[in-house]
C-alpha positions as a printed NumPy array, in Angstrom:
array([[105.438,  38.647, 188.536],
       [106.449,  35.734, 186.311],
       [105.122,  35.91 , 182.677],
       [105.382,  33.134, 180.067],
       [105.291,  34.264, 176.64 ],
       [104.456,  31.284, 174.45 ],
       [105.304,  32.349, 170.291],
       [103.329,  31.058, 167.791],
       [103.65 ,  28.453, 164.591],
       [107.05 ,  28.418, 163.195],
       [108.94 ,  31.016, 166.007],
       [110.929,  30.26 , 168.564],
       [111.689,  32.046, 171.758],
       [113.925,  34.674, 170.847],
       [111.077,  35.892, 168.647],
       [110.394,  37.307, 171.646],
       [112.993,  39.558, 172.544],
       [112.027,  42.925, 172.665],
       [109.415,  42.443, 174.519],
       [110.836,  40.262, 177.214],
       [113.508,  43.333, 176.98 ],
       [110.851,  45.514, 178.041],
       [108.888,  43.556, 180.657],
       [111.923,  42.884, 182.413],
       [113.169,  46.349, 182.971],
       [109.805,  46.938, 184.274],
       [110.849,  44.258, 186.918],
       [109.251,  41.616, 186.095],
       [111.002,  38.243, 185.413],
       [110.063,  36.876, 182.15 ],
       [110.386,  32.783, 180.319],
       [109.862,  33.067, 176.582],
       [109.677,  29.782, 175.806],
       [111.357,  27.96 , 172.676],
       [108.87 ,  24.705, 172.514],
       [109.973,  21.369, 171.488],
       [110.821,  20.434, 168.233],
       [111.472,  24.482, 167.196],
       [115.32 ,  24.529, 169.01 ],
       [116.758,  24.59 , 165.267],
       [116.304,  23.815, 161.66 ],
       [118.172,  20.577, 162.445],
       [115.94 ,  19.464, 165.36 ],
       [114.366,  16.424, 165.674],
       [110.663,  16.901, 165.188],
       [109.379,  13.289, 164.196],
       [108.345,  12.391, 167.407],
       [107.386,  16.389, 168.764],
       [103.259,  16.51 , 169.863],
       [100.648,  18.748, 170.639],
       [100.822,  16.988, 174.003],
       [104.506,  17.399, 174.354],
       [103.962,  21.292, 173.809],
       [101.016,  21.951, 176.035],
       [103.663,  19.945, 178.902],
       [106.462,  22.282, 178.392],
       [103.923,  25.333, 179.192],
       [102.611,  23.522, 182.036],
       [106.487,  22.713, 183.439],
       [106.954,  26.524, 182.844],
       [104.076,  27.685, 185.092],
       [104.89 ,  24.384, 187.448],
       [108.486,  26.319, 187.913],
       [107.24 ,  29.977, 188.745],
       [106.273,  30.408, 192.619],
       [103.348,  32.223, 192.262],
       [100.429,  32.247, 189.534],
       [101.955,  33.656, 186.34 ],
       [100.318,  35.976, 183.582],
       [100.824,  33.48 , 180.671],
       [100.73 ,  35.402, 176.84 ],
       [ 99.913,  33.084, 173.828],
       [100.217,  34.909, 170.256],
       [ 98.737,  32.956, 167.338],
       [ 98.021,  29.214, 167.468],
       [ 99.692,  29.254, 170.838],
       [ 96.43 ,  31.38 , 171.9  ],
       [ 94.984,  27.787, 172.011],
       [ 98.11 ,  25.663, 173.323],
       [ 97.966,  28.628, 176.144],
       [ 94.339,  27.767, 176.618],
       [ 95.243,  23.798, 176.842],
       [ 97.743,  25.11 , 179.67 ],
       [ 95.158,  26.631, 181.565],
       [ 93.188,  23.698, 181.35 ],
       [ 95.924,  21.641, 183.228],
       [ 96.338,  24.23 , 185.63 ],
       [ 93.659,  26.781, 186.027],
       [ 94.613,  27.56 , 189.99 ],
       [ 98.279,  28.618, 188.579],
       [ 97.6  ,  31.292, 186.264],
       [ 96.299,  34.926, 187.166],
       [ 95.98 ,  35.822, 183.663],
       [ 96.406,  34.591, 180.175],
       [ 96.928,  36.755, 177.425],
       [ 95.62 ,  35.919, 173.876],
       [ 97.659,  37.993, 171.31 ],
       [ 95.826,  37.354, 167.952],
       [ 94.623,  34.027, 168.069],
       [ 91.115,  32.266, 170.458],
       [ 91.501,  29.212, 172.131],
       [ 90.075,  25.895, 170.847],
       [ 87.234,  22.943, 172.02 ],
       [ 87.959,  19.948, 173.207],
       [ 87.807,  17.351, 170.33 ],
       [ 89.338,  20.035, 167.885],
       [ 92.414,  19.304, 165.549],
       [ 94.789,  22.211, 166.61 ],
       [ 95.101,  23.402, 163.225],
       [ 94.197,  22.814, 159.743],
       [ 94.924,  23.484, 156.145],
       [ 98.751,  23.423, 156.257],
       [100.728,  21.256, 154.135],
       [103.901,  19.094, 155.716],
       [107.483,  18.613, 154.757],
       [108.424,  14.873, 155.771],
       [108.318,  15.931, 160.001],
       [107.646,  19.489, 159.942],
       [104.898,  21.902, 158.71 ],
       [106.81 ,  25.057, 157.324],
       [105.846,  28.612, 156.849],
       [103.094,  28.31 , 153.782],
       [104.708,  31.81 , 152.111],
       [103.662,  35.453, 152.632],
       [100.525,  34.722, 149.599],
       [ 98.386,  33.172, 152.663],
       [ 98.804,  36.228, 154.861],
       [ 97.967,  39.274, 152.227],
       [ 96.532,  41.634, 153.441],
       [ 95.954,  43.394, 157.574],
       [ 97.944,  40.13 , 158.675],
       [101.313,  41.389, 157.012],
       [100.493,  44.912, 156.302],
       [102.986,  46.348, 158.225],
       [105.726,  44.014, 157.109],
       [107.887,  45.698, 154.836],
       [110.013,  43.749, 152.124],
       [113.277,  43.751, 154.255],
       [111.394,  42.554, 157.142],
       [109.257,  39.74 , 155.198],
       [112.998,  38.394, 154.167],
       [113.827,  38.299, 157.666],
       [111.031,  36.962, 158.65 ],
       [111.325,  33.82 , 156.321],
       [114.972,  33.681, 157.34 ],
       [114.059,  32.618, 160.826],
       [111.086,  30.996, 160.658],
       [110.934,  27.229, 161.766],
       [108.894,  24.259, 160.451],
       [106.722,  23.522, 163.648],
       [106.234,  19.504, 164.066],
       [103.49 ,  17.603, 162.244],
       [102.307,  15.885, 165.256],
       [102.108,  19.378, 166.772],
       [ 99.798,  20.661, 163.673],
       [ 97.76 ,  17.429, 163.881],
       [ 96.93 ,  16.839, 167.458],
       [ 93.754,  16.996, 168.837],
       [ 93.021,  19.869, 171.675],
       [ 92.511,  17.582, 174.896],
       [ 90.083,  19.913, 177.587],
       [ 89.006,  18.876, 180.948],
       [ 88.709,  20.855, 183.456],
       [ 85.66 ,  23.798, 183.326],
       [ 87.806,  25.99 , 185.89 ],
       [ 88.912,  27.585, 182.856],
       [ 86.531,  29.452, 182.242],
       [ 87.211,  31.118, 185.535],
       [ 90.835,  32.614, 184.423],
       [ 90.407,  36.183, 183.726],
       [ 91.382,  36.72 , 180.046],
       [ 92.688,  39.315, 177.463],
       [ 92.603,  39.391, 174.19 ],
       [ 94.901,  41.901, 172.397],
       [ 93.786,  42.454, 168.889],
       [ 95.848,  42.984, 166.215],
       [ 94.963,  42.574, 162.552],
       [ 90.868,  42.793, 163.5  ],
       [ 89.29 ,  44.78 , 165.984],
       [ 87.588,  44.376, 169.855],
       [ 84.344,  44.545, 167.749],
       [ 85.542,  42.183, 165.041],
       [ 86.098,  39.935, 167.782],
       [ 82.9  ,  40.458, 169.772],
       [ 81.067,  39.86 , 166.504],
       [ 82.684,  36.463, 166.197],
       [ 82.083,  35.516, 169.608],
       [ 78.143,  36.514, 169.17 ],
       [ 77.803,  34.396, 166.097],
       [ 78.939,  31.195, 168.162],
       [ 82.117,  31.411, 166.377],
       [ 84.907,  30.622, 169.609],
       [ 82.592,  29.403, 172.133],
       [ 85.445,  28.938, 174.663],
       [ 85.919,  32.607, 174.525],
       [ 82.064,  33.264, 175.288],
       [ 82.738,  30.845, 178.134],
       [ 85.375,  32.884, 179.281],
       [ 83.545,  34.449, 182.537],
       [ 85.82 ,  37.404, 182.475],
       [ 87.411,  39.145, 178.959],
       [ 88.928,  41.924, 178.523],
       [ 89.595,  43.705, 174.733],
       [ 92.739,  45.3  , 174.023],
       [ 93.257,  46.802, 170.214],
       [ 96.751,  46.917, 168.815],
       [ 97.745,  48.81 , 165.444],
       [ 99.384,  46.044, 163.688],
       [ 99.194,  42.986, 161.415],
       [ 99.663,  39.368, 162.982],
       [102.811,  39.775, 163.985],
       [103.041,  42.637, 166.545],
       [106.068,  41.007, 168.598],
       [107.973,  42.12 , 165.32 ],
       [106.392,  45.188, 164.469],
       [105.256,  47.061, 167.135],
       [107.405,  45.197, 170.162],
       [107.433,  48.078, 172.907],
       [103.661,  48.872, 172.087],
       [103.156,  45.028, 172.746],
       [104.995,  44.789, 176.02 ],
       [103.048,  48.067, 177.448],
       [ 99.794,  46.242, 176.664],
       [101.095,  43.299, 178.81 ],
       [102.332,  45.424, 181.227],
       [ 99.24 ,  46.867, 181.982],
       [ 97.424,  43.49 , 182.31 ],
       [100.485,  42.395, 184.648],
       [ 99.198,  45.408, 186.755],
       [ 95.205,  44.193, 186.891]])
């Protein structure tokens, strides 16, 4: 089947690789996607929005001929959920790989500081503890070698949600740095209502931090492999 991965803030689509590596021996054909305004250092992000973003995942799915199994890690768990929203009779699946969607109204993300057009990576200090503790030194400095700053207007758009079919997708969430019953917990509490919306969701745990694409890539693409097969 056709599977979108969609990478998170400041990563690009060769983050990726690994996985869509793996998928794609097992046959299936795989778009990881390298979003507007994250091409480069040098791109041109003044103009970049949430808007434009959530449209490149939507031309993605528009392009597959069948209904895809979409994967969001991170923030992208929510522009993934925005893409659903647009087309809820296109995707089979959507995968949320450490990150919940957001509510309409919603700023897409808060509490990161810009650089003139871009928001860059805030520095390892914000994500001490399960969130980088399989990072090692050598692969921190590689880390901030390639990360991107992701657009402003990106970072300060408002989620945009129409369409209640979305609640019909079936849904995953692959858990990395908490736990299925971390995650249940929050949902309880009233914490990511979409998510208790969410008519079908499934739990998947992952040994990792926040970054499992890096750290544990093949155990990653076996997880989506199995949802592929649902």
């Amino acid at each position: 089947m056709d599977i979108i991965l969609v990478p998170g803030l400041w990563l690009d689509g060769a983050s990726w690789a690994v996985v869509t590596e793996e998928l794609e021996k097992a046959g299936h054909r795989v778009q990881a996607l390298t979003l507007p305004g994250l091409e480069s250092m040098a791109a041109d992000r003044s103009t970049v929005t949430l808007q434009d973003h959530v449209d490149s995942v939507v031309a993605a799915i528009d392009g597959s001929d069948a209904p895809v199994l979409l994967v969001g890690h991170s923030a992208a768990a929510a522009l993934a959920f925005c893409a659903v929203d647009a087309r809820p009779d296109r995707v089979a699946r959507v995968l949320y790989v450490g990150g919940f969607p957001g509510s309409d109204g919603e700023p897409f993300m808060d509490g990161l500081e810009a650089d003139g057009d871009g928001v860059p990576f805030p520095g390892w200090e914000r994500f001490e503890g399960p969130d980088s503790a399989d990072i090692d030194e050598q692969m921190r400095r590689e880390l901030l070698d390639r990360f991107l700053p992701t657009p402003v207007g990106v970072i300060t758009g408002i989620v945009r949600l129409a369409d209640e079919r979305r609640y019909d997708v079936p849904a995953t969430a692959i858990c990395p740095e908490y736990s299925p019953d971390d995650l249940r917990e929050w949902i309880t509490s009233g914490e990511i209502p979409e998510l208790a919306k969410t008519r079908r969701l499934d739990y998947v745990d992952i040994d990792s931090g926040h970054w499992p694409q890096f750290t544990q890539p093949v155990r990653l693409a076996e997880l989506i492999l199995a949802e592929a097969r649902r």
